[in-house]
C-alpha positions in Angstrom: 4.8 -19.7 5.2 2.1 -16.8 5.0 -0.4 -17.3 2.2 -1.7 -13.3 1.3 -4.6 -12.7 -0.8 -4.7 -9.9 -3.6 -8.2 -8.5 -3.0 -8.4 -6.7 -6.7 -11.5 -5.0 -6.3 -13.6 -1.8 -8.2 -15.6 0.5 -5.7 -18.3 2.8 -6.1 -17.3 6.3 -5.6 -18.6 7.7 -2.5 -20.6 4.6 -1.2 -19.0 3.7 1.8 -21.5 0.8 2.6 -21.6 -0.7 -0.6 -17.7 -0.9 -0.9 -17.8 -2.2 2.9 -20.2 -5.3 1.7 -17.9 -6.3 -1.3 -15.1 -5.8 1.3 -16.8 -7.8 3.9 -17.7 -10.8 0.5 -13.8 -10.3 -0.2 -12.9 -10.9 3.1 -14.8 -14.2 4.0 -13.5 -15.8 0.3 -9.9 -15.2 1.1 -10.8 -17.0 4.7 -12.5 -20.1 2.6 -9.6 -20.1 0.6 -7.2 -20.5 3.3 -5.3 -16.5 3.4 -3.5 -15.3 6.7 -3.8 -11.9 5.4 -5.7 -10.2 2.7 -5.2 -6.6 1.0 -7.0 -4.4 -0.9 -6.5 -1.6 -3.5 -5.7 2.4 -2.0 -8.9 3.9 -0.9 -10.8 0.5 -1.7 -13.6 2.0 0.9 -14.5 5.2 -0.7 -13.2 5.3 -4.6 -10.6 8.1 -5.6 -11.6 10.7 -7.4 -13.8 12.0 -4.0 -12.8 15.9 -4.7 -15.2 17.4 -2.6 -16.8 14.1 -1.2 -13.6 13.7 0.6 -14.8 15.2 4.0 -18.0 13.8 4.3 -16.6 9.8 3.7 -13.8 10.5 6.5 -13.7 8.4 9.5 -12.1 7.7 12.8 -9.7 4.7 12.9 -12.1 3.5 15.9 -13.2 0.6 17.5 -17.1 2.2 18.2 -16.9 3.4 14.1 -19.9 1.3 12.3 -17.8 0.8 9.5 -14.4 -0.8 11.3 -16.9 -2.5 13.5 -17.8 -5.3 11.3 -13.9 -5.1 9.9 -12.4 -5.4 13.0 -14.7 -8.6 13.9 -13.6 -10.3 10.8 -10.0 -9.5 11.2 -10.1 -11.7 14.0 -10.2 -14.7 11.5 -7.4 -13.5 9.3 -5.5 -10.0 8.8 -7.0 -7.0 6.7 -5.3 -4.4 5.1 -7.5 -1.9 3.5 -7.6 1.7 2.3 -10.0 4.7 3.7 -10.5 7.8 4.1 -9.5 9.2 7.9 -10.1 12.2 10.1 -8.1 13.1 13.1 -9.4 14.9 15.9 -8.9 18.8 14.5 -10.8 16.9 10.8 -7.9 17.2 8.9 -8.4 14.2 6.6 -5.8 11.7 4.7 -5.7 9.1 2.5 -4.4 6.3 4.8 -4.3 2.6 5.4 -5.4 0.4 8.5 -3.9 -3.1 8.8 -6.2 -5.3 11.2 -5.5 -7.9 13.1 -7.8 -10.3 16.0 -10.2 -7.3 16.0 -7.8 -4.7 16.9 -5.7 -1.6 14.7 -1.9 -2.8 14.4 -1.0 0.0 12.1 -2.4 3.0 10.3 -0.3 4.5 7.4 -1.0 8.3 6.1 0.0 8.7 2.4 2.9 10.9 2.3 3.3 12.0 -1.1 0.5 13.6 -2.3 0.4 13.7 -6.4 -0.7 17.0 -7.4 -0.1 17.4 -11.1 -1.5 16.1 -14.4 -4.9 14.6 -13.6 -3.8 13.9 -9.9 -5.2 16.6 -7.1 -4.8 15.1 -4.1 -3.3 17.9 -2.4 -6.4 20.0 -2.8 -8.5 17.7 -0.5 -5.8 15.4 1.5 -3.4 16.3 4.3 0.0 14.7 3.8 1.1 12.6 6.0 4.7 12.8 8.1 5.9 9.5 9.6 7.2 6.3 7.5 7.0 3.2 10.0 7.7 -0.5 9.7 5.3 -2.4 12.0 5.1 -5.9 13.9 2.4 -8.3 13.0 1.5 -12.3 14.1 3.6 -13.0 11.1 7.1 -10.7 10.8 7.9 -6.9 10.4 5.5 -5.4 7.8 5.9 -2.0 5.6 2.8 -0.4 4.0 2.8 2.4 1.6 0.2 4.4 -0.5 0.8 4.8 -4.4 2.8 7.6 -5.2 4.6 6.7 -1.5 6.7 4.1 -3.4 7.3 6.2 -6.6 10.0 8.0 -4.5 13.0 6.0 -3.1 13.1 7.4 0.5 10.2 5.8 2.1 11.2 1.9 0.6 14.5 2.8 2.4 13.5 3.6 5.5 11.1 0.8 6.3 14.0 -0.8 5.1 16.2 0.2 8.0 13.0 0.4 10.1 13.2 -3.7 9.8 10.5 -4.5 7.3 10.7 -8.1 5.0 7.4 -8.2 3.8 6.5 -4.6 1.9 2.6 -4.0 1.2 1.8 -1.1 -1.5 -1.5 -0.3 -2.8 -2.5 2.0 -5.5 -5.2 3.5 -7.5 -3.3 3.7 -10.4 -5.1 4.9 -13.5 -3.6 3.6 -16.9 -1.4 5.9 -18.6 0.3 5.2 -22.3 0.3 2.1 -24.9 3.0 -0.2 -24.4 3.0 -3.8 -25.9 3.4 -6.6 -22.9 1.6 -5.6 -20.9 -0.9 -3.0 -22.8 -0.3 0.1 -20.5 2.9 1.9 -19.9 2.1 2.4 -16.2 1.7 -1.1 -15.6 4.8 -2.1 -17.4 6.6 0.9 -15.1 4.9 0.2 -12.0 5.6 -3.7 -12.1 9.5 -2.5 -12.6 10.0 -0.4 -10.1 8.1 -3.1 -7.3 10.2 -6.4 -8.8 13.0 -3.8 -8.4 12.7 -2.9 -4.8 12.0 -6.6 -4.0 15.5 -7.4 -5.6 17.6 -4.3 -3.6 16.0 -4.6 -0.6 16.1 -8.7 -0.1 12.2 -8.6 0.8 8.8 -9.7 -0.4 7.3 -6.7 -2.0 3.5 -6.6 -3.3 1.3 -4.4 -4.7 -2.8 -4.1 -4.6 -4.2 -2.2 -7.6 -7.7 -1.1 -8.2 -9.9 -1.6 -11.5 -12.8 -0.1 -13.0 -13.8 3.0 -14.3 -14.3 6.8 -12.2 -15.1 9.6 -13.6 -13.1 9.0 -17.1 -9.9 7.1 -15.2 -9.7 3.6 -16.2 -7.5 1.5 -13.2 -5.9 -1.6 -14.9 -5.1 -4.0 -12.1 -2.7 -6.4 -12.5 -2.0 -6.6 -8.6 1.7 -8.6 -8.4 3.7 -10.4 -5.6 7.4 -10.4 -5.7 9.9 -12.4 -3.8 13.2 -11.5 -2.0 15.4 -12.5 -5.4 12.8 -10.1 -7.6 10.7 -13.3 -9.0 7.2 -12.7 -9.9 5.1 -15.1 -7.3 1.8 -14.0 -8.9 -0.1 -11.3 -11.3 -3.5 -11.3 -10.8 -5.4 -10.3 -14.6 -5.1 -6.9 -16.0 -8.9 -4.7 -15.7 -10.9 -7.3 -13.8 -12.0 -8.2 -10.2 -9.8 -10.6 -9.0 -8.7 -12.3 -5.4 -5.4 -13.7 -6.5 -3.2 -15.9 -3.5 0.3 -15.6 -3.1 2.4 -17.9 -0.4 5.4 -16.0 1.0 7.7 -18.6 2.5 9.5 -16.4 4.7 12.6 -18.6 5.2 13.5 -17.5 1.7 14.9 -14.0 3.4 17.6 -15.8 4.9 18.7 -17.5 1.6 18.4 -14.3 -0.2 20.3 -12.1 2.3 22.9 -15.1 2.4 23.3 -14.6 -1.0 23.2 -11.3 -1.9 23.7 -9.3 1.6 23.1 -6.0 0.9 21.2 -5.3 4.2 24.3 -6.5 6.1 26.6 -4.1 4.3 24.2 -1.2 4.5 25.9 2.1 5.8 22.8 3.9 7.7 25.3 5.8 9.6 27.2 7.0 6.2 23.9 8.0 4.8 23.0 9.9 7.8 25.8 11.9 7.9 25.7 12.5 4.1 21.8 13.6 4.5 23.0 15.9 7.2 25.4 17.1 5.5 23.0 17.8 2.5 20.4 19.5 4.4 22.8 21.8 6.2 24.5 22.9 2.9 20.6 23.5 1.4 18.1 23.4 3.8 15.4 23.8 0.8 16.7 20.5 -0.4 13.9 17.6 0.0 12.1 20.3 2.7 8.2 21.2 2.1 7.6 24.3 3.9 6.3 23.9 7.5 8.0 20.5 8.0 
């Protein structure tokens, strides 16, 4: 049994210091109230809508970096999963994720799809990223992914296969359309696509979403916890700060795959040979250029 808390937070766009306090307050409440592991919203250090701030909130994923300092030191009372802003060493940035754990980086996650249409320009500022990895933590086999990530099928799947039970998506998802339960259309499609992957893929599945207001977007919330049957575990409240606990008892993976076991039966070698086979046919299929 893992208790993870839903760190539901707003940020202040471009203040890197101020969003660290709040996480650092966040943080030390999940500890009170008894969370292994808590998680915040996509980009909770920065805000989203950086456009040309982008560059100059980048940072290393470092030890000696004054802003991962104090993170790291409080990861060593429970795990952190949090979104930033990163550079690599040529400054390219990306919108990635660090999971931390007794003051050390487990995992860092670039965002791989980058939405670039409507009111979304992430492309213009972010480098995409190019690996999809499940990781080990003190508690199982993890997956994270970033928002539009876990709009497309593919990267579910492969941390999938890559041995992931517990999935971990965070967004900055700005509401979108009138719907009646709940109010926004986005939520109501976001919430059914994550209770959906929880139910084809046997696994906890959880998403972190952002509030507040930024420069005319209005994020909506409702962060949600799903177990391995597709059950709702928790919804934390719609356009509000919240910290919201869920308790994964993980030997519910075993009586889900018992009874339903679609992981047994997967064909990974089928599919590989039918990608193959795609790709060879029409290269241009599912191929960005220079990849």
């Amino acid at each position: 049994m893992i208790t993870v808390a839903l760190a539901q937070i707003d940020t202040r766009l471009g203040e890197v210091q101020s969003n660290l306090d709040k996480h650092l307050a966040r943080i030390e409440a999940a500890r009170q109230a008894g969370a292994d592991l808590v998680v915040f919203p996509e980009l909770s250090l920065t805000g989203y809508q950086l456009q040309d701030l982008t560059p100059t909130v980048a940072r290393r994923a470092a030890a000696e970096d004054p802003v991962f300092k104090p993170l790291l030191a409080a990861s060593r009372k429970l795990d952190i999963l949090l979104g930033f802003v990163e550079s690599d060493d040529r400054h390219r940035v990306f919108n990635s994720a660090a999971y931390l754990s007794q003051g050390e980086f487990v995992h860092v996650h670039r965002k791989v799809y980058l939405p670039t249409y409507g009111m979304f320009d992430e492309g213009r500022f972010f480098a995409w990223g190019d690996q999809i990895r499940a990781f080990d933590t003190r508690f199982g086999r993890f997956g994270n992914l970033i928002c539009e990530d876990f709009w497309h099928a593919s990267p579910p799947y492969l941390l999938w296969l890559d041995g992931a039970d517990v999935f971990l998506f965070m967004s900055a998802s700005p509401g979108r359309g009138l719907d009646s339960e709940p109010a926004l259309e986005s939520a109501r499609w976001v919430e059914h696509v994550t209770q959906a992957y929880a139910s084809l893929f046997t696994s906890f599945v959880g998403n972190v979403g952002r509030v507040g207001f930024e420069d005319g977007l209005g994020f909506w919330g409702g962060s949600t916890m799903f177990d391995p049957q597709g059950d709702l575990l928790v919804r934390a409240p719609y356009h509000e700060e919240s910290l919201t606990l869920a308790e994964l008892d993980l030997e519910q993976l075993q009586r889900a795959r018992a009874r339903l076991p679609l992981l047994r039966d997967e064909r990974t070698a089928l599919v590989y040979r039918e990608l193959t086979r795609i790709l060879e046919e029409d290269p241009s299929r599912g191929f960005r250029e220079g990849e």
